[in-house]
Every structure is written in structure tokens, then in C-alpha cells.
C-alpha positions as CSV (number, residue, x, y, z in Angstrom):
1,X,52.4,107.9,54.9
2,X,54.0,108.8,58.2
3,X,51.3,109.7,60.7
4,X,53.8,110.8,63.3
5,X,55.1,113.7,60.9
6,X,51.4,114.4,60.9
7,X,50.5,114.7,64.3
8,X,53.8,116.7,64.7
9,X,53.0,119.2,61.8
10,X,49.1,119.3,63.1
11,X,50.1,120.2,66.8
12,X,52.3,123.1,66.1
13,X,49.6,124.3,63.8
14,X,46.9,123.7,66.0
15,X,49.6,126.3,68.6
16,X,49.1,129.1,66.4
17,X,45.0,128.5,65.8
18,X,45.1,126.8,62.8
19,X,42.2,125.1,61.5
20,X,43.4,124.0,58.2
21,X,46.3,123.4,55.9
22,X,46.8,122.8,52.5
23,X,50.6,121.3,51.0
24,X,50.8,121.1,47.0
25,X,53.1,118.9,44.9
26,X,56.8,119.2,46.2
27,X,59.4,118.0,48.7
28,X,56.8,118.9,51.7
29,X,54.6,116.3,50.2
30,X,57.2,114.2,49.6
31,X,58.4,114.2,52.8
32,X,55.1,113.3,54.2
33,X,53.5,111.0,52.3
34,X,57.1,108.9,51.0
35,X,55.9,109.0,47.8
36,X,57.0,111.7,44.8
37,X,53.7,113.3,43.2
38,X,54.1,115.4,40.4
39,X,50.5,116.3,38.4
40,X,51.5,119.4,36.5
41,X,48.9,121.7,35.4
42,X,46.5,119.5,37.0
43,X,44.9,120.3,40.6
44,X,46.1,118.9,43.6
45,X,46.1,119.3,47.2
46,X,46.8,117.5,50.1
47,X,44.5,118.7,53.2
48,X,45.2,118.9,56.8
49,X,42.0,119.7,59.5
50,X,44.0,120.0,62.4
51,X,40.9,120.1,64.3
52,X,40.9,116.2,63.9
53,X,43.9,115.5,62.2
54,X,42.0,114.4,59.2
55,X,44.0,114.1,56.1
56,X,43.4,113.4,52.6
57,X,44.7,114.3,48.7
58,X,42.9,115.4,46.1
59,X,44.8,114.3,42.9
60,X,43.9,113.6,39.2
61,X,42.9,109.8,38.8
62,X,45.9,109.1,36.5
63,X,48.1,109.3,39.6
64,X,45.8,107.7,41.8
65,X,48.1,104.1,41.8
66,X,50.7,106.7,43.3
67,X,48.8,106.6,46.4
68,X,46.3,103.9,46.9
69,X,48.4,101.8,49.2
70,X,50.0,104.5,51.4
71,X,47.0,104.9,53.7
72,X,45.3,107.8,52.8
73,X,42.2,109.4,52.4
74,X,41.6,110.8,48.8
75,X,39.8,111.9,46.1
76,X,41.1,111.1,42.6
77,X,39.1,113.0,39.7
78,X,39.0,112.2,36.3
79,X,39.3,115.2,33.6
80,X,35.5,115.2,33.3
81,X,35.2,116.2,37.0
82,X,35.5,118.9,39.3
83,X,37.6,118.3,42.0
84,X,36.6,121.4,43.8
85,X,33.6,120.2,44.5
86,X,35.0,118.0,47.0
87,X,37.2,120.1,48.4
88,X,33.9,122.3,49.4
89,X,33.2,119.0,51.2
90,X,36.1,118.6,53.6
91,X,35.7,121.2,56.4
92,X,32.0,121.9,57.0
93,X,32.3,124.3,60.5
94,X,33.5,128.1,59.9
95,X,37.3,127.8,58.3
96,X,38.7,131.2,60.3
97,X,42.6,130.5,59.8
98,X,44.2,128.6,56.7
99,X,47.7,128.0,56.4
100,X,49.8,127.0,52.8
101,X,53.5,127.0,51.7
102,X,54.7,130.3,50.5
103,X,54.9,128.3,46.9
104,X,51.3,127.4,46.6
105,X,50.1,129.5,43.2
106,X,48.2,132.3,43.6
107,X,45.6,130.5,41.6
108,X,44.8,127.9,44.3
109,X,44.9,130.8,47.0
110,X,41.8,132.4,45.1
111,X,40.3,129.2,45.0
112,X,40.1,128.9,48.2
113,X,39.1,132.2,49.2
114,X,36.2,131.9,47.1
115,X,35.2,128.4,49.1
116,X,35.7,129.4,52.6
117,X,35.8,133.6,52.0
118,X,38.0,135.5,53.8
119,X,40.4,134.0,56.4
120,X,43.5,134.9,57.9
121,X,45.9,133.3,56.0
122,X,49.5,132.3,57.2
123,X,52.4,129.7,56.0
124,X,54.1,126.4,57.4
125,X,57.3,126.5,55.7
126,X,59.1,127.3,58.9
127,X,57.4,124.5,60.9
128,X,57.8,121.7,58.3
129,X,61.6,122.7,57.4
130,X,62.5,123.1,60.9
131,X,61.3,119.2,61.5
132,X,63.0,118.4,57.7
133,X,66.2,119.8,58.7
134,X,66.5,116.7,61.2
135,X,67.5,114.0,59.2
136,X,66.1,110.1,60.2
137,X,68.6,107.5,59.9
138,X,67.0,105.9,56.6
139,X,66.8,109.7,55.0
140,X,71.0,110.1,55.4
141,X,71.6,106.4,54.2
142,X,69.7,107.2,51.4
143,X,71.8,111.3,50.8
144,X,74.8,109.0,51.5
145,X,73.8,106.4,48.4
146,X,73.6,109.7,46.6
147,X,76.8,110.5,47.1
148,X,78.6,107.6,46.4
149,X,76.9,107.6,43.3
150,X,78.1,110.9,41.9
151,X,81.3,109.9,42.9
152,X,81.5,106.9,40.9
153,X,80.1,108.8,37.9
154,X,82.7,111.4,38.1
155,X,85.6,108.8,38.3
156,X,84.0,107.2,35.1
157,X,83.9,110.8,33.4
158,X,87.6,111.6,34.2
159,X,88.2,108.7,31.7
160,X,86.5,110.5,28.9
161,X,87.5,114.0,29.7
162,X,89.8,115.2,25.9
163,X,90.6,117.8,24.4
164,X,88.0,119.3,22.1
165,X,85.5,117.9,24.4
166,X,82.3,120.3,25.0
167,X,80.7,120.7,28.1
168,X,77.5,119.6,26.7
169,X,79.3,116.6,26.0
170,X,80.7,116.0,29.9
171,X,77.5,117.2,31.1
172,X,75.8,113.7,28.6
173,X,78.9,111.6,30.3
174,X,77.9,112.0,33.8
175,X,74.6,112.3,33.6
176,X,74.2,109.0,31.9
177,X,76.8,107.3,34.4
178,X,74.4,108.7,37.5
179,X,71.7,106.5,35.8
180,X,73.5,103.9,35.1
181,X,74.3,103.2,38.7
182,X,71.2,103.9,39.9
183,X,71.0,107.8,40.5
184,X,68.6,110.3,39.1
185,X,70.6,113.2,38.0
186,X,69.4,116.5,38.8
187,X,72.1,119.8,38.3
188,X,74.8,119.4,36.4
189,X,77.0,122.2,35.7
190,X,80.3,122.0,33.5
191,X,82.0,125.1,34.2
192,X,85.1,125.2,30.9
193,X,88.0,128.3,31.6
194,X,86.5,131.2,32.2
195,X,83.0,129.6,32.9
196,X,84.2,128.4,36.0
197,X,84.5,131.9,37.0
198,X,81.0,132.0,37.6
199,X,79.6,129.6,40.1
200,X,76.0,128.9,38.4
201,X,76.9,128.6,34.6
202,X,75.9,125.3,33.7
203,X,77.1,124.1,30.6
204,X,77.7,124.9,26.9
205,X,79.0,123.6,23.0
206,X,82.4,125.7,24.8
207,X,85.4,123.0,23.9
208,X,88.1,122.0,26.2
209,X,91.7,123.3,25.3
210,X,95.1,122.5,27.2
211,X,95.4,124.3,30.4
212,X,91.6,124.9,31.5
213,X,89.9,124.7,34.3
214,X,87.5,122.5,34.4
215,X,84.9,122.4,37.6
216,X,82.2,119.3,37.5
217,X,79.2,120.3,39.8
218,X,76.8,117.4,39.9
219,X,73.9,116.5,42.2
220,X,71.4,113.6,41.5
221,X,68.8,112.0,44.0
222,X,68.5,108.4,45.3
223,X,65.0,107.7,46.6
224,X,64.2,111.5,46.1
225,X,67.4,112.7,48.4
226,X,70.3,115.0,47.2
227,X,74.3,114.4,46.9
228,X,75.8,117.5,45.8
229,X,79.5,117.3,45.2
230,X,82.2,119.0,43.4
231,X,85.7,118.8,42.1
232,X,88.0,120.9,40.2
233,X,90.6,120.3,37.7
234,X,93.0,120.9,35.2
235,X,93.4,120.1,32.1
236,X,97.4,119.7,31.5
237,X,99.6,121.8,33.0
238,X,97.4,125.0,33.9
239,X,97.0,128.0,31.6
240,X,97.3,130.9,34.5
241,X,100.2,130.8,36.8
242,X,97.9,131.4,39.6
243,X,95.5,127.7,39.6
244,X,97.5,125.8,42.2
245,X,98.0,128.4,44.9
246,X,93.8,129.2,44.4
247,X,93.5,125.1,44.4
248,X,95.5,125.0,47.5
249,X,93.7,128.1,49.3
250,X,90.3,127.0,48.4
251,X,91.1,123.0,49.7
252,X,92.4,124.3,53.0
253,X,89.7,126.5,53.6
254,X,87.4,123.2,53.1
255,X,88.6,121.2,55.5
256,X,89.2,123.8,58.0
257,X,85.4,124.4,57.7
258,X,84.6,120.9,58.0
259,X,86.9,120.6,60.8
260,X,84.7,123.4,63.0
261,X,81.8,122.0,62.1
262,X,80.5,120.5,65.3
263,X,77.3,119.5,66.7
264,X,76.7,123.1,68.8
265,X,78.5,125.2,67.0
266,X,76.7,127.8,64.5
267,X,76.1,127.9,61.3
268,X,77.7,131.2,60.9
269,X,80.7,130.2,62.9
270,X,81.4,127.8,60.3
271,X,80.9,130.1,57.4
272,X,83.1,132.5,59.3
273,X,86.2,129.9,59.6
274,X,86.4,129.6,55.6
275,X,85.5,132.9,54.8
276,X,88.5,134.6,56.9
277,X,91.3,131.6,55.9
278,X,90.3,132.9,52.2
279,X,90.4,136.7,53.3
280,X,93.7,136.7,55.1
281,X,94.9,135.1,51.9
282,X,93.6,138.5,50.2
283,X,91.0,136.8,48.1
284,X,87.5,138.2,50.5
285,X,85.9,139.7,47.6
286,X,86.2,136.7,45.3
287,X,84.6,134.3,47.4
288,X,81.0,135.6,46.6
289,X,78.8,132.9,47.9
290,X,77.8,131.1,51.2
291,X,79.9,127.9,52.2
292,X,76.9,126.0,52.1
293,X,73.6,124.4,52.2
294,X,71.9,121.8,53.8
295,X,70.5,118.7,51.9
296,X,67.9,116.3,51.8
297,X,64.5,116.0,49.5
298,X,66.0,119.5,48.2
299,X,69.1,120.1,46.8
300,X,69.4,123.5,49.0
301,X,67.6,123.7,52.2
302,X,68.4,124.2,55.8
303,X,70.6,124.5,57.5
304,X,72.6,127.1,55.5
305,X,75.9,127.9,56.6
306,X,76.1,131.6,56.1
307,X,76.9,134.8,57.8
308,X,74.4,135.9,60.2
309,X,72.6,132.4,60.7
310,X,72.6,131.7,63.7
311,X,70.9,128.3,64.1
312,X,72.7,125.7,66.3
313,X,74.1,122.6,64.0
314,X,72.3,119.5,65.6
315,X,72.4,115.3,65.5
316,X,70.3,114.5,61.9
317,X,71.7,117.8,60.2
318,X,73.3,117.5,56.6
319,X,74.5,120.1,54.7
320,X,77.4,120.6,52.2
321,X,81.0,122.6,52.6
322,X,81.7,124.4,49.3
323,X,84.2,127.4,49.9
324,X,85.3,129.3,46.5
325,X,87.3,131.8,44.6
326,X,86.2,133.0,41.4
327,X,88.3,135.2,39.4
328,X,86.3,136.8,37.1
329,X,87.0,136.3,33.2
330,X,89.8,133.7,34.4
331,X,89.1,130.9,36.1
332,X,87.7,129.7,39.5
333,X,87.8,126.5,42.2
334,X,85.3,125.2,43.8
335,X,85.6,122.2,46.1
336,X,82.0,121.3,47.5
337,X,81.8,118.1,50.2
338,X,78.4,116.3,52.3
339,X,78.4,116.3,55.5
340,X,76.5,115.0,58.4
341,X,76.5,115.1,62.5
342,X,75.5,111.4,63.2
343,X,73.4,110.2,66.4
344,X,76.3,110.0,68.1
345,X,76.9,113.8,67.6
346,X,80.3,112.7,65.4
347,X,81.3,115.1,62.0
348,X,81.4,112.6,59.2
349,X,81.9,113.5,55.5
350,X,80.3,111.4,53.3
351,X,82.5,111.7,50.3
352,X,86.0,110.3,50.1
353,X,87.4,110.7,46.2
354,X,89.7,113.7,46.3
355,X,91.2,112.5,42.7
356,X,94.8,114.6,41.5
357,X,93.3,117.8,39.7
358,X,95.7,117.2,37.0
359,X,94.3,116.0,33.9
360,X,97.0,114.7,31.6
């Protein structure tokens, strides 16, 4: 458990009055308490009196060995017991101002309206997100493993990649080669011909012929943190006239973006250098997403590197570069790198394999 990120979290919530907070199961818990809790349908909270900075999870006593050692005050309850009962116990003055994440069920909201009644009620997103977005040295080592372990998966799946292959089938390749070497694989979508037309298809029994596109999308985790890369290729010499000048358009606007994207400079300034390389090339309207996303215990958090963001990038900031053009019922490209302003304020890109898109 980090008790630094506590006393940060707990003084900015003691600036805006309040008295307690609740965090469920997620990446916020994650981030505080190091360790990943997942308990399902089953209750749990982790509790926050600012007042005091007391802190403490409740959590179903099959998980307790998740968080015995970490240095924690808790409350683990076996299926026979009521856990709300000691959650009456924690705060025992007037509770006047709660605050929750934005995801906490509504379910656990009415529970705690019918402990305390009525409070004013806000959320902590913002505050825990801001202090998220600023990566620690150990949290980018760890996004960099992640990285270097898709790429070694998708070097291994270029090997396999046939014809007649389905995308189910690539999808099984690299997700076993992320386990393999010692990755958790999260998103994978295989994106065959005119799937790759639209950015979030993920992946089906469609079967590879001669002159496809074929865009590989993978993220997977080490230690809970994201890599999120992606590459796209041919398969042979390319069915639509029009690939390599997309290919080209689509890589140039990548590492333009990447090369504006300084420590200082805005998020939507970087957004704004892909987005009019690809529009004087008269393909605006067919780049229909954000360049991208920051990363870290989530695979999209902040920063986000979009229009009309205007958030500063800092030292500690991670975030992907993942221009497109998607032309619809054809094909599209996608080329999606990490990167990272370092302590010494320097642009580094985390990835390096930039393998020939031609499949033969």
C-alpha cells in the first residue's frame, strides 16, 4: 500500500470538505493498494476518512490473502456475514460529504445513503487520474516490459500468418505468444479486408485471401500496466491500388505527431499536427478517431491527445500515437506507437519493430 498516494488523495479531498471516500474494485484500487482485487458480485470497498486518514477494505474472506501483508486495515467476511455491518462501524461523527468514482454501482450508492442518509455526494475521478496520469519510474518500466512483449508476439505471429487463416485463429496465435513471454493479453483485434475499415472490430471465423489487409491491434499488461501497439499489413501484393499511398500517409503522419510531441506542448497541438498532414492529403473525413490515449493501469486514460484538450504534456506522461484512415467497405491503416516524456523531459518511443508490411 502506498501511504504517500493516500495522504495526496486525502488532502485534496479534505480541500473540497470531504469527510469520506469510498474506491471499489478497479485500476484506482489498483493503483493504491499495488495489488489487483477483483471480487465480482461480491461486496467490496475500500474506505477513506479523510478526517484522519484512516483507511481500510472491506472484502470477502476468499480474497483476504490478497491483502494481508500490504498493511492495511480490513475487514474480510465470510458468505455467512454481513459486511455492512461493519461498514456502519467506520465513521461514527455526522458523515455530511461522501465522495465515490463515477463507476461505483448504483447499488452501493443506496447502500450508503441508507447508512449515513442524505449527504452531498461528489466524485474523485479527476483527483486520482490527474495524480495517475504522472507516471513513477517503476510504473513506465513496467508499460515498457508491456511493450516489448507485444512486440515479440507479433514478430512470432508473422511467422504463422497463411492464407485461409481466420482471425479467430491470429487472434489464438498472439494471444498465446503474450503469455508465453510473460504478458497478460488483454484487446486483441484482428481486423481481415474490409474489417480493417472499422477501427474497433475485433475479430472473426473471416479467412485471409491474397491481397488483404490485415491490421493486428494487441494490448496485454505486465504487472497490471498496458502496451498497446499496432501494425498493418499486407497480405501479397495488395488487392486495392490505393494501400501503399494510405500506408505511407498514415506512417508520416505518425512520426510527425511523435515528433511534436514535447514536454509543454498540448495535447491538442499534437492531435492537430496528424490530423492536418492527413487532411491536406484529402483524407479529413476518414480519419475518424483521436490520435490517442494515454496508458497505464488502463488501456485508455489520460492524457488523450484530441482536439480541444488542452492539458499541458508533462515528465511521467505516457500515451500512445495512433493516426488512421479507414476507408469504408475497403480497407484501412492503422499504425499505433507508446510513448513517454522521461525525467529528463526527452520524447522516447518505446517500441522499435516497424517490420516490411508485405506479407509474402
Amino acid at each position: 500500500m502506498n501511504i504517500r498516494k493516500i495522504k495526496t488523495i486525502a488532502n485534496r479531498l479534505k480541500d473540497r470538505e470531504v469527510d469520506l471516500a469510498f474506491i471499489i474494485p478497479g485500476p484506482n484500487l489498483r493503483y493504491i493498494l499495488g495489488v489487483n482485487i477483483e471480487t465480482y458480485e461480491r461486496f467490496c470497498l475500500l474506505y477513506l476518512d479523510t478526517n484522519n486518514e484512516d483507511v481500510g477494505i472491506i472484502i470477502p474472506k476468499l480474497d483476504e490473502l490478497k491483502i494481508k501483508d500490504i498493511g492495511i486495515n480490513y475487514f474480510a467476511y465470510s458468505d455467512s456475514e454481513n459486511p455492512l455491518e461493519f461498514l456502519k462501524r467506520i465513521v461514527k461523527d455526522k458523515v455530511k460529504k461522501i465522495a465515490f468514482e463515477e463507476r461505483m454501482p448504483i447499488k452501493y450508492f443506496l447502500i450508503l445513503n441508507n447508512i449515513y442518509g442524505n449527504f452531498e455526494y461528489t466524485t474523485l475521478d479527476d483527483i486520482i487520474y490527474e495524480i495517475r496520469m504522472i507516471k513513477e519510474e517503476e510504473e513506465i518500466d513496467n508499460i515498457h516490459r508491456a511493450v516489448k512483449i507485444i512486440e515479440a508476439a507479433l514478430k512470432e505471429c508473422e511467422e504463422y500468418l497463411s492464407e485461409d487463416m481466420t482471425e479467430n485463429e491470429i487472434a489464438s496465435i498472439l494471444y498465446k505468444e503474450i503469455l508465453r513471454k510473460g504478458g497478460v493479453p488483454k484487446e486483441i483485434l484482428v481486423q481481415v479486408a474490409e474489417h480493417s475499415s472499422i477501427p474497433h472490430w475485433r475479430h472473426s471465423d473471416k479467412r485471409i485471401k491474397r491481397g488483404d489487409v490485415i491490421v493486428l491491434d494487441v494490448s496485454a499488461t505486465y504487472k497490471d500496466y498496458y502496451g498497446d501497439l499496432t501494425r498493418t499489413y499486407v497480405f501479397g501484393t495488395p488487392s486495392n491500388n490505393k494501400f501503399y499511398e494510405i500506408y505511407n500517409i498514415v506512417k508520416e503522419a505518425h512520426d510527425r505527431a511523435i515528433e511534436s510531441a514535447k514536454e509543454n506542448e498540448l495535447a491538442s497541438d499534437i492531435d492537430n499536427v496528424a490530423r492536418k498532414f492527413i487532411s491536406e492529403k484529402g483524407y479529413a473525413k476518414y480519419f475518424i478517431h483521436r490520435t490517442g490515449h494515454g496508458l497505464g493501469l488502463e488501456v485508455h486514460e489520460e492524457p488523450f491527445i484530441v482536439e480541444n484538450d488542452n492539458k499541458k504534456l508533462n515528465k511521467g506522461m505516457v500515451f500512445t500515437i495512433e493516426p488512421g484512415i479507414y476507408l469504408p467497405n475497403q480497407f484501412g491503416v492503422r499504425l499505433e506507437s507508446d510513448v513517454v516524456i522521461d525525467y529528463q523531459g526527452k520524447t522516447k518511443v518505446l517500441d522499435e519493430y516497424w517490420p516490411n508490411p508485405v506479407i509474402k
